[in-house]
C-alpha positions as CSV (number, residue, x, y, z in Angstrom):
1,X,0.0,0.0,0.0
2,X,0.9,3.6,-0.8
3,X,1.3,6.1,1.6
4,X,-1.8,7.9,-0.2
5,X,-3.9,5.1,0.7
6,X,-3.0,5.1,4.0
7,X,-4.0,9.1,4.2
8,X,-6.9,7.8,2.7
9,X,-7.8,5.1,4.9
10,X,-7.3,7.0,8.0
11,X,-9.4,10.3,6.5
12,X,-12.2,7.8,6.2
13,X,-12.0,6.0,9.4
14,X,-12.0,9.6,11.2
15,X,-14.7,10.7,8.9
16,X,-16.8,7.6,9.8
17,X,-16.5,8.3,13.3
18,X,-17.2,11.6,13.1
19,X,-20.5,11.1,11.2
20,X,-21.3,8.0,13.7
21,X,-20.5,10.2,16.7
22,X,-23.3,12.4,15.3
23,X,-25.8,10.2,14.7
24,X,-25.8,9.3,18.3
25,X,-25.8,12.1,19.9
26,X,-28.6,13.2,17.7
27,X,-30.3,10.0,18.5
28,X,-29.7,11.1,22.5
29,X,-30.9,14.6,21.8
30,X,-34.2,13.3,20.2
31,X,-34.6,10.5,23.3
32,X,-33.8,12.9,26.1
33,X,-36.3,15.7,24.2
34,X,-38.7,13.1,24.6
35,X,-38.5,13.4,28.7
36,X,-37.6,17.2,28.8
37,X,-40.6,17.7,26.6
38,X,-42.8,17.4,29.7
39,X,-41.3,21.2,30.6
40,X,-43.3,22.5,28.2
41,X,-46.3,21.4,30.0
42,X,-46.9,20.7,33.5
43,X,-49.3,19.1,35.6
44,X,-51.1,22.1,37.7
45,X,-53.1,20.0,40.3
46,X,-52.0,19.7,43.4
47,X,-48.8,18.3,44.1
48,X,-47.8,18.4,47.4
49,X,-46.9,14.6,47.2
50,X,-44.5,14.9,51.1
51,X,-47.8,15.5,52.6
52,X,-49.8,11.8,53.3
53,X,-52.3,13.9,55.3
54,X,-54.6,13.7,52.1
55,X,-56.3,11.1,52.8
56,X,-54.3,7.8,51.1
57,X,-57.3,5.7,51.8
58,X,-59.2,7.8,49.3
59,X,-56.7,8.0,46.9
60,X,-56.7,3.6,47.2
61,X,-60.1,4.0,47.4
62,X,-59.9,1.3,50.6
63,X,-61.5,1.6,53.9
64,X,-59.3,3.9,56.7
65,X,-58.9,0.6,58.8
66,X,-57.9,-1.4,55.5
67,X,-55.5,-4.5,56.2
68,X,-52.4,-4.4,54.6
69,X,-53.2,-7.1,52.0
70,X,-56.0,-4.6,51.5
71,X,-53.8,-2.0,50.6
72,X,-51.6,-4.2,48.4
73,X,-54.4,-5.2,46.3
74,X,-55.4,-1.7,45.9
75,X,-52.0,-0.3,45.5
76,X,-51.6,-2.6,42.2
77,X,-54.9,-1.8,40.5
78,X,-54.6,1.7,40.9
79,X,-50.8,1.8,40.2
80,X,-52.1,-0.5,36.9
81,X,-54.7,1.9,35.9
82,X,-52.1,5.3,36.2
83,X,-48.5,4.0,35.6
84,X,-46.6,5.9,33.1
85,X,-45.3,3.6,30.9
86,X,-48.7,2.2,30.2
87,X,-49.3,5.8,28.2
88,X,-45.3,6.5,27.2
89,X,-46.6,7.1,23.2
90,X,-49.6,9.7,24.3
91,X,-49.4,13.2,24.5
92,X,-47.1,15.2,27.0
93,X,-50.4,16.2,29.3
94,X,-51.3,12.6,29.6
95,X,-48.1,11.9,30.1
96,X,-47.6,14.3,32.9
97,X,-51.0,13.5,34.6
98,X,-50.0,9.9,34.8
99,X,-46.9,10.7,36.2
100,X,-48.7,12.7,39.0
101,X,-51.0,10.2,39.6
102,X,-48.1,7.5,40.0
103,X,-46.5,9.5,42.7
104,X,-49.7,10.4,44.5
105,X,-50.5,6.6,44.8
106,X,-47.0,5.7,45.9
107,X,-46.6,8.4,48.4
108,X,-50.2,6.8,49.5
109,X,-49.1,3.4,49.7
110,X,-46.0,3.9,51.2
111,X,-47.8,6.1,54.4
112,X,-50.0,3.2,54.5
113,X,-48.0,0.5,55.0
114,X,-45.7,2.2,57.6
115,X,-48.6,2.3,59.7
116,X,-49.1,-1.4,59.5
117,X,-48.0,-4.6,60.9
């Protein structure tokens, strides 16, 4: 081989990375706009999930002296019915609701059960 081919070689094996290296990170770009797109709107309800004082057995619609296999069963179905991922290809609102609605039932679930045996 020529010392031209080698130049040549090399300019393609840098160009090829280069154009690689920007296919990712425009492939990264496009996945993290995906979460960052929830910015542009935000759930407005309320959102004050430190505070278990709202009632958690409303939220898991169970009785206030529910057991705790009570409050497992419930935890699922209503974690089922709101999780995220469930809606991941729907709009950014829905999106963003279930997302609330996720962390208002965890936040209920996990005052719940430190109150039981």
């Amino acid at each position: 081989m020529t010392d031209n081919e080698y130049i040549a070689i090399i300019i393609g094996l840098v160009f090829g990375y280069w154009f690689v290296a920007k296919l990712f990170k425009k492939a990264e770009t496009t996945k993290s706009e995906t979460f960052t797109n929830k910015d542009k709107f935000s759930y407005t309800g309320e959102s004050d999930y430190s505070s278990p004082a709202k009632e958690w057995f409303n939220i898991l619609e169970v009785p206030e002296d529910a057991s705790k296999e009570q409050i497992a069963k419930a935890y699922k179905v209503k974690i089922s019915q709101y999780h995220p991922d469930k809606v991941a290809k729907m709009g950014i609102e829905i999106r963003a609701l279930a997302e609330h609605k996720s962390k208002e039932i965890n936040v209920a679930y996990a005052y719940a059960i430190s109150f039981r045996k």
